[in-house]
Structure formats: C-alpha cells, structure tokens
NULUMMI-754336 format. One record per residue: residue number from 1; residue in one letter; chain; x, z, y of N, C-alpha, C, O, CB in turn. Coordinates in Angstrom, 3 decimals. Atoms other than C-alpha are relative to their C-alpha. Glycine has a CB too. Layout:
> NUM; A; A; X; Z; Y; X; Z; Y; X; Z; Y; X; Z; Y; X; Z; Y
...
This chain:
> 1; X; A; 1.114; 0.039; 0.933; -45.390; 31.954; 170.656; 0.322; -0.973; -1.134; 1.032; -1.970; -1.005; -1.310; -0.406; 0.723
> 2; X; A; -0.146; 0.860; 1.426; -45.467; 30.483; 167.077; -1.481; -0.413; -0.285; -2.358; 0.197; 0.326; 0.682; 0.990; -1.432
> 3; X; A; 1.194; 0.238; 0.723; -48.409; 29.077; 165.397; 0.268; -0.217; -1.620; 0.789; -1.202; -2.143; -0.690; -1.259; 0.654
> 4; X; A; 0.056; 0.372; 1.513; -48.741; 29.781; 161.561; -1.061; -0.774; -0.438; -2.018; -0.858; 0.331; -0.045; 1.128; -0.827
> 5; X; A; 1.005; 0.246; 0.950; -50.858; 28.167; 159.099; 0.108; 0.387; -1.097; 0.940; -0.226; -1.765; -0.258; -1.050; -0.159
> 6; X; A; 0.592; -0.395; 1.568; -51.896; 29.802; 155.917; -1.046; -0.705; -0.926; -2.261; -0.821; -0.767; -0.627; 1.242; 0.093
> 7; X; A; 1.191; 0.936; 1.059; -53.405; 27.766; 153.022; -0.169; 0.893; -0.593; 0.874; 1.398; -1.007; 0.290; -1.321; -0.992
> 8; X; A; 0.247; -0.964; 1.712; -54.921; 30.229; 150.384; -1.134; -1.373; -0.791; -2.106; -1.928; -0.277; -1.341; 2.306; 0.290
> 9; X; A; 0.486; 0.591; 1.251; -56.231; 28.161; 147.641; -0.035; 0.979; -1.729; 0.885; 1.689; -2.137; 1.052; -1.328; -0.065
> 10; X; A; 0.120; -0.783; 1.346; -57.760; 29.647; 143.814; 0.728; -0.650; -0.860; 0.651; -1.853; -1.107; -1.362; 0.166; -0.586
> 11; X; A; -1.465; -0.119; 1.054; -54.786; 29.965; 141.386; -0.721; -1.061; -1.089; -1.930; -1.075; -1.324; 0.495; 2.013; -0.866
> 12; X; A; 0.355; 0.367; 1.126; -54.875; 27.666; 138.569; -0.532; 0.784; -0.956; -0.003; 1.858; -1.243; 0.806; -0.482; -0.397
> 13; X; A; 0.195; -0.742; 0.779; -57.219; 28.546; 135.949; -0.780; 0.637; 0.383; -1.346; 1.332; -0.461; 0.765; 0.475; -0.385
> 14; X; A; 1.048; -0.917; -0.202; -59.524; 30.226; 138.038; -1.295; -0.587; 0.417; -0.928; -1.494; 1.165; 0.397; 0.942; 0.939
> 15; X; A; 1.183; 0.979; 0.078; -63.251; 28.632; 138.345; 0.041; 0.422; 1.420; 0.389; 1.448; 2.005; -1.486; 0.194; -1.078
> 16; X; A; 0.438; 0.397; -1.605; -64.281; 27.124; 141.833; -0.966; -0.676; 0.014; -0.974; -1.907; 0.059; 0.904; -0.759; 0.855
> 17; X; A; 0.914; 0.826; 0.169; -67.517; 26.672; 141.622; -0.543; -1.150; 1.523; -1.211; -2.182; 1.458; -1.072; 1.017; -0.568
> 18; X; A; 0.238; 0.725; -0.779; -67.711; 25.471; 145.166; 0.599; -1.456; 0.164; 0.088; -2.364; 0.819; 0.133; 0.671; 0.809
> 19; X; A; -0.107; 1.237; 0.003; -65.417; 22.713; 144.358; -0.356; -0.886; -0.904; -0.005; -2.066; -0.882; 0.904; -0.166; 0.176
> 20; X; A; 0.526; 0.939; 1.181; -67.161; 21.512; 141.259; -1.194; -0.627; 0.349; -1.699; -1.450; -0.415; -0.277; 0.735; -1.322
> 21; X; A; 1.219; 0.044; -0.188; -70.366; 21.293; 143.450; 0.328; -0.746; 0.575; -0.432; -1.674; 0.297; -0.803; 0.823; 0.335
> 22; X; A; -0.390; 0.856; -0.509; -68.584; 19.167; 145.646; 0.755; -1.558; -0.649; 0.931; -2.741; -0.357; 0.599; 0.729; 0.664
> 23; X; A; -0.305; 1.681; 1.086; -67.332; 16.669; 143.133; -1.218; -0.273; -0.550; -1.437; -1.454; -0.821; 1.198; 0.061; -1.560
> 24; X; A; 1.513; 0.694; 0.424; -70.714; 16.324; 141.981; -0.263; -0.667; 0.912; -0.412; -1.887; 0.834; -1.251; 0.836; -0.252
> 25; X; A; 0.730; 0.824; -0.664; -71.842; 15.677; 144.865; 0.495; -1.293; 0.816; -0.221; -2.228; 1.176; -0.574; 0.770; 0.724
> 26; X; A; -0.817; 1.497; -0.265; -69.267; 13.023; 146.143; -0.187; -0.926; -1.420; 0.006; -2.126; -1.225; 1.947; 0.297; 0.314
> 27; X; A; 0.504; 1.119; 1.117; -70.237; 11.283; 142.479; -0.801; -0.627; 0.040; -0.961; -1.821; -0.210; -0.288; 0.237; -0.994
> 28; X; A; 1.750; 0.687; -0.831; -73.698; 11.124; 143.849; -0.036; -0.476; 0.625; -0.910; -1.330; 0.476; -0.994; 0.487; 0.605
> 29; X; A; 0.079; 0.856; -0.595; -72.991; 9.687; 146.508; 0.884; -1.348; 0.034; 1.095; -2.111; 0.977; -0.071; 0.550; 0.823
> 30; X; A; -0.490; 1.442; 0.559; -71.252; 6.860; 144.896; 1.588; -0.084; 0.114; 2.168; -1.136; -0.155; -0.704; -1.323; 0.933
> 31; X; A; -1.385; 0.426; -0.058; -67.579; 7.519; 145.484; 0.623; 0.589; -1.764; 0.566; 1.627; -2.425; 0.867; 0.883; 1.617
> 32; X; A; -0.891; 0.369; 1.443; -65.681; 6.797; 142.170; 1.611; 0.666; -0.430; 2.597; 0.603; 0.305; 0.288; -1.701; 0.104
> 33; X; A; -1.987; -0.410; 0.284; -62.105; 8.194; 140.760; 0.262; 1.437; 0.855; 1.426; 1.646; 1.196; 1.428; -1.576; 0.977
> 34; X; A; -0.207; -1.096; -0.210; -62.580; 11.644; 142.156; -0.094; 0.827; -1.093; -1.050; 0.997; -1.850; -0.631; 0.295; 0.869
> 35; X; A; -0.071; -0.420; 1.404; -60.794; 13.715; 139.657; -0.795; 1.369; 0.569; -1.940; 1.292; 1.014; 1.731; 0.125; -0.854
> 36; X; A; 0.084; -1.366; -0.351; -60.867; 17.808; 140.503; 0.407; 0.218; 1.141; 1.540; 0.150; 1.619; 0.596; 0.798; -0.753
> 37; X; A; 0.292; -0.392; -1.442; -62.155; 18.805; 143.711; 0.739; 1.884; 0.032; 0.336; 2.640; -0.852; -2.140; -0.170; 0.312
> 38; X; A; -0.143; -1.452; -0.488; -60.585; 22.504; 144.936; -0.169; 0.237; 1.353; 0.309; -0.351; 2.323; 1.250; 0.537; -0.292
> 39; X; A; 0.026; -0.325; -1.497; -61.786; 24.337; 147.682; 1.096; 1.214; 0.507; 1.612; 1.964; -0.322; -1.571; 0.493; 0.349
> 40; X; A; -1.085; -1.296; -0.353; -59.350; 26.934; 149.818; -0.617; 0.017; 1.239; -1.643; -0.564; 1.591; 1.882; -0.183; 0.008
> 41; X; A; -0.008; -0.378; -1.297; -59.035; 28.244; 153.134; 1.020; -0.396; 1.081; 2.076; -0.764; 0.567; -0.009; 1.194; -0.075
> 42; X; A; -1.379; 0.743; -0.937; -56.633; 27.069; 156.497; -0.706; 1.405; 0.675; -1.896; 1.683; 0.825; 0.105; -2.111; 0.991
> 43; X; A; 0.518; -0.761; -1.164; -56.249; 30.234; 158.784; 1.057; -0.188; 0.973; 2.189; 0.120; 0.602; -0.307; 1.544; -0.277
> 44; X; A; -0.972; 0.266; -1.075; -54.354; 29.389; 161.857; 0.173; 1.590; 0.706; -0.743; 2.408; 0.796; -0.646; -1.303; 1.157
> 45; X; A; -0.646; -1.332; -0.918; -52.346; 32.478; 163.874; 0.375; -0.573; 0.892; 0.394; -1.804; 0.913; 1.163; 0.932; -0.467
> 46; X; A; -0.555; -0.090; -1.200; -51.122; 32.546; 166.683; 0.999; 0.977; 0.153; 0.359; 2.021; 0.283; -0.901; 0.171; 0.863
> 47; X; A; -0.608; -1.087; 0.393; -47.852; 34.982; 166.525; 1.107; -0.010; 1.438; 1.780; -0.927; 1.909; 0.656; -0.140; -1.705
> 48; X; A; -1.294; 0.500; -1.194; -45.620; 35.952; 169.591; 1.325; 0.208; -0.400; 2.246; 0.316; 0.410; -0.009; 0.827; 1.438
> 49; X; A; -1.398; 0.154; 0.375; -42.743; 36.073; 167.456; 0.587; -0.760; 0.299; 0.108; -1.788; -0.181; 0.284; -0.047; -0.942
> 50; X; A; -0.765; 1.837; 0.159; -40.454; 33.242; 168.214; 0.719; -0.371; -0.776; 0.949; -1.557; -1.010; 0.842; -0.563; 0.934
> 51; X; A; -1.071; 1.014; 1.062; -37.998; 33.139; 165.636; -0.941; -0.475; -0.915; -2.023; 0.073; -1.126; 1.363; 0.835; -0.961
> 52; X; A; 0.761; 0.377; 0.799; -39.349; 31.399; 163.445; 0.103; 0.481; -1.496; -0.888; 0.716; -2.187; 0.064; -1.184; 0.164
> 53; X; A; 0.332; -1.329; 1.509; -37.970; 33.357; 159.912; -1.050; 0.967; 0.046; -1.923; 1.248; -0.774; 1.266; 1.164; -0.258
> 54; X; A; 0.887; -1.032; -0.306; -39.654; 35.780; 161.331; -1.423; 0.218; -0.120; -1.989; 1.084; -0.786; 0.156; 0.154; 0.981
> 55; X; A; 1.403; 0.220; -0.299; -43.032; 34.797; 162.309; -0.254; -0.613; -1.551; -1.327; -0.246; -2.032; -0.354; -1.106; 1.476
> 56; X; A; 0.832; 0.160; 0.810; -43.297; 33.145; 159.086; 0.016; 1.201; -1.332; -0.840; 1.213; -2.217; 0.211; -1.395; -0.323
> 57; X; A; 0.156; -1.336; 0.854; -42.522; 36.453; 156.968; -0.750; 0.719; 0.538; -1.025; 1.560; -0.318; 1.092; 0.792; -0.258
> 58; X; A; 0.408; -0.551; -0.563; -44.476; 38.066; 159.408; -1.643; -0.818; -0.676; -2.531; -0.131; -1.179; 0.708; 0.055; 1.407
> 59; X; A; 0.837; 0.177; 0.124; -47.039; 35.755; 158.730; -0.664; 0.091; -2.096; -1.798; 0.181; -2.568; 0.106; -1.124; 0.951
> 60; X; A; 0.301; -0.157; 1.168; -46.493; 35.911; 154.741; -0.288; 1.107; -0.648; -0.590; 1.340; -1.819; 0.679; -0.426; -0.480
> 61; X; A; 0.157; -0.971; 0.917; -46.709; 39.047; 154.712; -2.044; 0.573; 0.440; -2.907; 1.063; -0.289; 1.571; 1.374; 0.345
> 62; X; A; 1.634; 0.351; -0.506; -50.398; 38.992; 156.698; -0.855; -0.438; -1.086; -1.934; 0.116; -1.295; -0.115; -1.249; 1.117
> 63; X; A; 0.725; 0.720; 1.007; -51.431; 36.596; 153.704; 0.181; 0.833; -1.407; -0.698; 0.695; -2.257; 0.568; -1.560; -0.088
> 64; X; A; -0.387; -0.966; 1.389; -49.876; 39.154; 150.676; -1.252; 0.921; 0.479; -2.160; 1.283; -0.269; 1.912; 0.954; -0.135
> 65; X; A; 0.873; -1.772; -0.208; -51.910; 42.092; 152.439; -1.361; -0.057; 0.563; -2.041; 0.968; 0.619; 0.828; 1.157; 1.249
> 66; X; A; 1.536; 0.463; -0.552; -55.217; 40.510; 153.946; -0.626; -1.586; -0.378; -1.515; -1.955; -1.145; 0.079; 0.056; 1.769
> 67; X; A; 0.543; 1.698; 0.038; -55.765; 36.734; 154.157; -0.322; -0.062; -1.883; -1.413; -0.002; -2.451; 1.729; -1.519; 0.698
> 68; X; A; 0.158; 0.585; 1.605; -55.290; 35.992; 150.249; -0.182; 1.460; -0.697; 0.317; 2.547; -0.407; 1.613; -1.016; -0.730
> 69; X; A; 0.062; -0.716; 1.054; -56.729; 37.659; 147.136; 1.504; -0.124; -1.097; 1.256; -1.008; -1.917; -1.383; -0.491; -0.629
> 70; X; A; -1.120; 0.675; 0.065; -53.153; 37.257; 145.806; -0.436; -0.159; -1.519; 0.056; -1.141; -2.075; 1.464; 0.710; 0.510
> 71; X; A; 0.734; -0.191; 1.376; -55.327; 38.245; 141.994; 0.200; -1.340; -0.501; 0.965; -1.656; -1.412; -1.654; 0.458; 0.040
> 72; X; A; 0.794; 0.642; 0.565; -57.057; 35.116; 141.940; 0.833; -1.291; 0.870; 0.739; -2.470; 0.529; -1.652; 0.461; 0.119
> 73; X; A; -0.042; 1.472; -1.070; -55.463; 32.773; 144.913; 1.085; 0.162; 0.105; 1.523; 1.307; 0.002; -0.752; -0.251; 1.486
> 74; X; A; -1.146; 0.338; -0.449; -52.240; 31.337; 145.751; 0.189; -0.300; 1.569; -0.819; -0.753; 2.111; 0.319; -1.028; -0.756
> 75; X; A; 0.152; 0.452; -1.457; -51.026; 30.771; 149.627; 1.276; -0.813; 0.172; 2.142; -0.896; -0.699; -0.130; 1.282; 1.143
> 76; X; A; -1.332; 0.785; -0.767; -48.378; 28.696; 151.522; -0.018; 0.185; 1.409; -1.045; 0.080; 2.080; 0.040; -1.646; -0.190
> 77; X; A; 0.244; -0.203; -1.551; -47.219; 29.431; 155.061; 0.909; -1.063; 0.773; 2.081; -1.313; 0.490; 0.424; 1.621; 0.507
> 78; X; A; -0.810; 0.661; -0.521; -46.134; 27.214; 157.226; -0.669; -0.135; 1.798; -1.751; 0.037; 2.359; 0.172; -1.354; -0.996
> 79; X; A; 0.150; -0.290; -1.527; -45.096; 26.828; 161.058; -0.511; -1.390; 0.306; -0.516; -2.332; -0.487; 1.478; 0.488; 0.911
> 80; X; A; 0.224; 1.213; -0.838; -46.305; 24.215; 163.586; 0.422; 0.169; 0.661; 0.462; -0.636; 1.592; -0.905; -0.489; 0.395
C-alpha cells in the first residue's frame, strides 16, 4: 500500500473568495502581517500500488481527471 496526498489549490489569478473571508476574519481577530490567505483542498488515497512512480502517476493522473478542476486549480502529488 502507498498513501498519496493531493493538494489542489486555485491557480494564480483566480478569485478565492473563501480565502479573502478568512483574512478578514483573522484581521478581526487581531492577528497582524497576514498577507494573502488561499484556500485548497488535501485528499489523502490510499493506493495498493507499491512502486512508488507508479502510485504517484497513478495518483496524478486521479487529480488531472477528477480531484482538480485543472481550468481554474493547480495540484501537487506527493507520497507518504
């Protein structure tokens, strides 16, 4: 067994309003020097591939064809 992780995060350039709502609201509550908040996603797999090239093309290609809007969002895969 492998375990992937997939980050999808929104591509530069593309509005996140959920993380602008969240830098507001960490302003409000008094923390200081927070530049630009972005929100994304972590999806953990579970893959019984073992090689590990494998599982993680296996898993990049999971994130090209489902997980990520590839349009609007960028991903990174990586093993644990």
């Amino acid at each position: 067994m492998t375990k992937a992780l997939v980050t999808v995060m929104p591509k530069a350039g593309v509005l996140d309003p959920q993380g602008k709502a969240i830098g507001h609201a960490l302003g409000t509550l008094g923390f200081e020097g927070v530049g630009e908040v972005r929100t994304g996603k972590v999806i953990e797999l579970e893959l019984a591939e073992a090689d590990p090239a494998k599982a993680k093309a296996l898993a990049e290609e999971m994130a090209r064809k489902l997980l990520a809007n590839t349009v609007i969002e960028s991903f990174r895969v990586e093993l644990a």
